[in-house]
VOGU-3710 file (C-alpha; in Angstrom, 3 decimals, decimal comma):
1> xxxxxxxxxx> 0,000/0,000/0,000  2,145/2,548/0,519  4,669/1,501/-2,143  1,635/2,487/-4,148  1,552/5,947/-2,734  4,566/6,826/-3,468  4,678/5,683/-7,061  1,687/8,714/-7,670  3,806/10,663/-5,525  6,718/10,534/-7,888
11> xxxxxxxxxx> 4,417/10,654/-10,950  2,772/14,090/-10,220  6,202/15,587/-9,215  7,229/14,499/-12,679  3,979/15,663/-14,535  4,996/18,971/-12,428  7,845/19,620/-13,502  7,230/18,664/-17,159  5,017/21,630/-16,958  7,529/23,986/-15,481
21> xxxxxxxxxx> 9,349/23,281/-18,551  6,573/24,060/-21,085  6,167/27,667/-19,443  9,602/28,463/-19,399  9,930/27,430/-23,087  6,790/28,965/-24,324  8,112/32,661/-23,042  11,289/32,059/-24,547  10,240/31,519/-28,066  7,260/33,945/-27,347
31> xxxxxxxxxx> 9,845/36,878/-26,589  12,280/35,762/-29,449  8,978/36,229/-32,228  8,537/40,344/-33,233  5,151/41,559/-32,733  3,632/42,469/-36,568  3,851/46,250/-37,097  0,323/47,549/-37,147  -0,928/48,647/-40,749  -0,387/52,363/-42,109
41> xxxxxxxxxx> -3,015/53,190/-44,619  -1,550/54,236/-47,840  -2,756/57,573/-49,935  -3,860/57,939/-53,476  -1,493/56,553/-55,753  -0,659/59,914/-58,342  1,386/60,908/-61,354  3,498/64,054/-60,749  5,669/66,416/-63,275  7,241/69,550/-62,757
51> xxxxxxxxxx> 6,382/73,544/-62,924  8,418/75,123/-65,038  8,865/78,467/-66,566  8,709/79,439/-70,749  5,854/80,150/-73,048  3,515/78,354/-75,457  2,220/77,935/-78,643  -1,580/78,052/-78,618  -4,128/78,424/-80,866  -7,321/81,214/-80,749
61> xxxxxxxxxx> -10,681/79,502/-82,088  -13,148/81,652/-83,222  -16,174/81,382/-85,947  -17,524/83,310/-88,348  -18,864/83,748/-91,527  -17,929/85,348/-95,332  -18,990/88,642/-96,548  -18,066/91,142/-98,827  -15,424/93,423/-97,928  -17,806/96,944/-97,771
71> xxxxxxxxxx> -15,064/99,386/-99,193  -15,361/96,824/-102,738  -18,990/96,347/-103,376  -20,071/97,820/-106,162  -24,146/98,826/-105,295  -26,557/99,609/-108,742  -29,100/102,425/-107,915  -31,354/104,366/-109,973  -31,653/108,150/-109,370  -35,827/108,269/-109,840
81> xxxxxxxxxx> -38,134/106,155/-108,646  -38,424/103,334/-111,025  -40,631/100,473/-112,016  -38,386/96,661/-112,177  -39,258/95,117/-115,516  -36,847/92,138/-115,311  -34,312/90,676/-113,121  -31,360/88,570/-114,855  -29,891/87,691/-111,858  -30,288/86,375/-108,181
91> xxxxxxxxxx> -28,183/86,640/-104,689  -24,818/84,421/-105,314  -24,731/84,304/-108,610  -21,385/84,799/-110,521  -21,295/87,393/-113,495  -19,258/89,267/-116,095  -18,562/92,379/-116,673  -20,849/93,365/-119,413  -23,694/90,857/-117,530  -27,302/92,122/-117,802
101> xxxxxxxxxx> -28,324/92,792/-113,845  -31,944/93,775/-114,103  -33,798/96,214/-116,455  -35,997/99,346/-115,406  -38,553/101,336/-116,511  -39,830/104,893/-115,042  -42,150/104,203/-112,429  -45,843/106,760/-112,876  -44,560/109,355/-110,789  -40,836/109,655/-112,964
111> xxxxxxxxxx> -42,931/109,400/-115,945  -45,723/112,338/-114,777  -41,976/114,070/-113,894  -41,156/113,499/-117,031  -43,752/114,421/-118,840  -44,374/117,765/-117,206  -40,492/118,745/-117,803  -40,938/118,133/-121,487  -44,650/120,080/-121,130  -42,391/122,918/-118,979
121> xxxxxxxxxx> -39,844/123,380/-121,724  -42,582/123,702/-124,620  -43,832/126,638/-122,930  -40,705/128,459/-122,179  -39,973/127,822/-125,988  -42,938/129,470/-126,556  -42,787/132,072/-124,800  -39,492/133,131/-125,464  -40,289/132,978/-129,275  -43,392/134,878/-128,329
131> xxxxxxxxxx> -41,430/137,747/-126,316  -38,682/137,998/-129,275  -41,461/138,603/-131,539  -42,954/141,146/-129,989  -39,445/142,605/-129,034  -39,149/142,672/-132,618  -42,381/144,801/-133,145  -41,278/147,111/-130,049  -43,929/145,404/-127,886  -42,141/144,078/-125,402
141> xxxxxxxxxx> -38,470/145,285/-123,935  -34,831/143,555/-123,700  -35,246/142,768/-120,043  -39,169/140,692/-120,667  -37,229/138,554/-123,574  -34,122/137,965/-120,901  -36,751/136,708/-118,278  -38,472/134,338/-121,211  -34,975/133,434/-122,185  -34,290/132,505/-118,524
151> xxxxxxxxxx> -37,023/130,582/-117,926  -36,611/128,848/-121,236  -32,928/127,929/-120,056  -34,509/126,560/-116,557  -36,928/124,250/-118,073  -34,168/122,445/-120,470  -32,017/122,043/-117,317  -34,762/120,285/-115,505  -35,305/117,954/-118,321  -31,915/117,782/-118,868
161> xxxxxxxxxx> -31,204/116,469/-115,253  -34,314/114,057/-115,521  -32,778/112,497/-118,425  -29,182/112,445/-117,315  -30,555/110,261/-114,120  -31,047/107,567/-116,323  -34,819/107,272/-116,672  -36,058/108,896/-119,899  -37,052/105,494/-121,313  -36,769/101,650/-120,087
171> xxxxxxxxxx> -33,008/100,462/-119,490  -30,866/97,648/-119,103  -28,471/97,919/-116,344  -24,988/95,837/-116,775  -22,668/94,922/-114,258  -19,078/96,694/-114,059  -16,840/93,866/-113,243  -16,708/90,097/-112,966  -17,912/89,653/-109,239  -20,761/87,431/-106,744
181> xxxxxxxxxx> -23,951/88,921/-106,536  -23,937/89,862/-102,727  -27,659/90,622/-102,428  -30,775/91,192/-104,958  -33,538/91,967/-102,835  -36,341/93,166/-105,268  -38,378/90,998/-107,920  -40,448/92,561/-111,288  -43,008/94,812/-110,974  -41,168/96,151/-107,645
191> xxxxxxxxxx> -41,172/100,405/-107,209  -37,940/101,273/-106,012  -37,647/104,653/-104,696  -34,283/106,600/-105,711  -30,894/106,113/-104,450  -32,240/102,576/-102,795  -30,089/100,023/-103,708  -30,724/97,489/-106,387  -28,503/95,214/-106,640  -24,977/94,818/-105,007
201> xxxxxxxxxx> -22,075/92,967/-106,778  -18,871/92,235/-104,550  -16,304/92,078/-106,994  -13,703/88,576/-107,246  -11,207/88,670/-104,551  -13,010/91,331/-102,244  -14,339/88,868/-99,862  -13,274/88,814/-95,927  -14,420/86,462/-93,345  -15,997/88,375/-89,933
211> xxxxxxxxxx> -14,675/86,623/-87,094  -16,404/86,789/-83,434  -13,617/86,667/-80,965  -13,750/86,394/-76,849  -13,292/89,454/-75,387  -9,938/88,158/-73,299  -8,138/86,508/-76,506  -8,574/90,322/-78,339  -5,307/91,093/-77,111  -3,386/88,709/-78,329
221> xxxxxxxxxx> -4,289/89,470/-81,789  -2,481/92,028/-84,121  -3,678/93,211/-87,226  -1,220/90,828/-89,660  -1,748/87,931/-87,758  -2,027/85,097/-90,316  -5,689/82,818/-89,809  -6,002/79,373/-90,952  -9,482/78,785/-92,155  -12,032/76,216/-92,547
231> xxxxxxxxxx> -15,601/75,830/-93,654  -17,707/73,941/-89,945  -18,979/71,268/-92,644  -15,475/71,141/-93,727  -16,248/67,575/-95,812  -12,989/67,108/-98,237  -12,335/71,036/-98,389  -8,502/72,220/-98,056  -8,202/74,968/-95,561  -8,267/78,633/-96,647
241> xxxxxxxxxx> -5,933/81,521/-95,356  -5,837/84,827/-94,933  -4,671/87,751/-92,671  -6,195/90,092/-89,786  -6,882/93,388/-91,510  -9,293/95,200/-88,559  -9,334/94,584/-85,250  -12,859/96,154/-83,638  -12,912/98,050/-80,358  -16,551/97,206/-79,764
251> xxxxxxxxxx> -18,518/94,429/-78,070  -21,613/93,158/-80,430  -24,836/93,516/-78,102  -26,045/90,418/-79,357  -23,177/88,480/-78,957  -20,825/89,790/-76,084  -17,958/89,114/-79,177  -15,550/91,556/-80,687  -15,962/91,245/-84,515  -12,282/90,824/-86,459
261> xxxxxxxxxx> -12,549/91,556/-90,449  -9,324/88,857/-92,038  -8,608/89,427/-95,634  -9,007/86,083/-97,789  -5,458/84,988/-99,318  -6,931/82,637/-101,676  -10,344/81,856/-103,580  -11,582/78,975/-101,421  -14,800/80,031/-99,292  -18,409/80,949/-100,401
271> xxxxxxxxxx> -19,950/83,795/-100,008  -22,038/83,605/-96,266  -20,529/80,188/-95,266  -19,891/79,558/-91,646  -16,375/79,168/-91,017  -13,417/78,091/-88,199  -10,712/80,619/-87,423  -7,832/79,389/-85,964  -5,281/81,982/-85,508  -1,376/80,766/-83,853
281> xxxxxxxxxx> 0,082/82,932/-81,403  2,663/82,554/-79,225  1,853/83,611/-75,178  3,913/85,927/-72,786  6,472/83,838/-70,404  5,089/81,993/-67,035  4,568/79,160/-65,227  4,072/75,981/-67,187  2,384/73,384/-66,035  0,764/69,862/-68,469
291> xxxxxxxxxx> -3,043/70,904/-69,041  -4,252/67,942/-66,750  -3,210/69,119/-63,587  -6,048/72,134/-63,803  -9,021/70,506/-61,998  -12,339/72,396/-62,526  -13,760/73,418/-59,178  -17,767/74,914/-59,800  -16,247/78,456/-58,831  -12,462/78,200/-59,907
301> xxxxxxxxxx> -9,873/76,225/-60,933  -6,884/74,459/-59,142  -4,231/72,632/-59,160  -1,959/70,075/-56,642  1,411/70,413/-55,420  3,546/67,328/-53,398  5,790/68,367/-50,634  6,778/65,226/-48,468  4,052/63,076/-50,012  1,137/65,709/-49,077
311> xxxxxxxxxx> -0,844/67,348/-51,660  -1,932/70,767/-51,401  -4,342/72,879/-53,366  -3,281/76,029/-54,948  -6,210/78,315/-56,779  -5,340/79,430/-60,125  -6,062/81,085/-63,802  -4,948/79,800/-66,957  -4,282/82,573/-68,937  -3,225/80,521/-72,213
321> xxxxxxxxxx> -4,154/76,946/-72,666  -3,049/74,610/-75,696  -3,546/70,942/-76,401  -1,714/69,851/-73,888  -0,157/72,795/-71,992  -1,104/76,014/-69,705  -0,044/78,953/-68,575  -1,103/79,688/-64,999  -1,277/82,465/-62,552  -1,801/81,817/-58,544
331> xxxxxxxxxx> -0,097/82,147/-55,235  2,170/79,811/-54,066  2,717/78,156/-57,333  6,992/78,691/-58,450  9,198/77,071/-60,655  10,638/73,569/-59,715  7,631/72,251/-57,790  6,022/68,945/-58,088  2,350/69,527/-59,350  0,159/66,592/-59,566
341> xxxxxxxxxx> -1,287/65,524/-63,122  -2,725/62,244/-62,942  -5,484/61,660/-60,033  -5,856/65,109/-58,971  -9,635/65,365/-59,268  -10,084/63,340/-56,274  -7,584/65,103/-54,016  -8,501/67,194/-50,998  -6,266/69,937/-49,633  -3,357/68,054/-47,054
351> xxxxxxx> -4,246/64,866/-48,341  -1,521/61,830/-48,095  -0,406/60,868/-51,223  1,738/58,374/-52,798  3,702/59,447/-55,762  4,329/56,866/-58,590  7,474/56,021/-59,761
//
């Protein structure tokens, strides 16, 4: 019995210190094993390039359309009211010189005109024949023949000046030059009062394109400046050229544009098409930066710098923008700093970024 005892005895002080052991081991390996580091959240990965300083190419877009240059068109009036018989023509049309335009005719009142000058005249003749006679026969004196001689003199001038205006008889009117028929407003039968215009011819190579500019690219244009020009339906049409000849000082009401007249180089529009402008010009120096790093905020725009992997927003203007370049204005900006230009619209100002290689 008791040899039994002690055999249980010596077993637990075994299974005792067996356990001993296992602590003692499990804090050694426990304290040679690092603890993992806990997790640092990373920013938005970005695409960076550098500010720099220079200037750019860029190009000014503007539209417009082709007219006739106003010092060149050559307008066909009548000087009394007349009466259109026949119109050869119609608005665009190409002519000769030596083309029939239209035909006239005096209208009733130039033909009552008429015919009361011609009535007027008769009876000065008349009477001056009448006053010599009687001079003659010492009826009447030297100063009653002058005054029948004057008014015989007055009535031939009126006639005279009623003829001269073109509208004694029906006439054919022909154009002066080979030209475009700019506009032809009136149709047969029409009265046209004097002096109104009847038909307006702008002669070949007087055409100019009227281009409606922003108000803030004005300045950068000179008068000079060469325009590359195209019609909006372009289709398979080779551009046109030509050069700024007037620069206006005045904002059009209905468009808030400033108009700028260019002088066709070559013979390759139509008369009233709608065309591009695009007009090369080369900005004043300043800070550079690639055209998407300017995110659009509803009331300005921005762009991001990095300094020690933290973004921060800078408020800017682009003064000149090209394809894939701008020119930008704003504090804090300089030469040499990292500006962000890929993932920038979802940056927030002091954001942590990560910058890719």
């Amino acid at each position: 019995m008791k040899r039994w005892i002690s055999d249980i005895a010596a077993v637990l002080i075994v299974a005792g210190v067996v356990a001993m052991v296992g602590v003692q081991y499990g804090r050694r390996t426990s304290a040679r094993i690092p603890a993992s580091p806990r997790a640092i959240p990373a920013g938005p990965l970005v695409s960076t390039d550098v500010v720099r300083s220079g200037s750019i190419p860029a190009d000014i877009v503007a539209y417009g359309q082709v007219v006739p240059t106003p010092s060149a068109v050559h307008v066909y009036s009548v000087g009394l009211e007349a009466r259109v018989d026949a119109i050869a023509i119609t608005a665009g049309q190409r002519v000769a010189k030596g083309d029939t335009l239209f035909r006239v005719e005096p209208s009733p009142d130039t033909a009552l005109l008429l015919a009361q000058a011609n009535e007027d005249l008769a009876y000065a003749t008349k009477a001056y024949k009448l006053a010599n006679q009687r001079l003659a026969m010492k009826l009447a004196t030297e100063s009653e023949a002058a005054q029948m001689r004057n008014a015989m003199a007055l009535a031939q001038s009126r006639l005279d000046n009623l003829v001269q205006r073109g509208l004694s008889k029906p006439r054919d009117v022909v154009s002066e030059e080979d030209g475009v028929i700019s506009r032809s407003p009136w149709s047969p039968g029409a009265i046209v009062p004097a002096g109104v215009p009847l038909v307006e011819v702008a002669p070949i190579g007087a055409m100019q394109v009227m281009l409606q500019v922003e108000t803030e690219d004005v300045v950068l244009l000179a008068a000079g400046d060469r325009v590359t020009l195209a019609p909006v339906d372009r289709g398979e049409l080779a551009d046109s050229h030509g050069v700024i000849r007037t620069i206006t000082h005045r904002v059009d009401p209905a468009t808030r544009l400033v108009n700028v007249a260019v002088d066709l180089i070559d013979d390759g529009l139509l008369l009233n098409q709608y065309v591009e402008g695009r007009i090369t010009i080369t900005s004043q120096a300043g800070l550079i930066v690639p055209r998407p790093a300017l995110v659009a905020r509803p009331a300005s725009t921005v762009v991001f710098t990095v300094v020690d992997g933290v973004a921060h927003e800078h408020v800017v203007t682009p003064t000149v923008e090209s394809s894939s370049q701008a020119i930008i204005k704003g504090d804090g900006v300089k030469e040499g700093m990292v500006v962000v230009v890929g993932g920038a619209a979802g940056l927030t100002d002091g954001i942590t970024v990560k910058v890719a290689p």
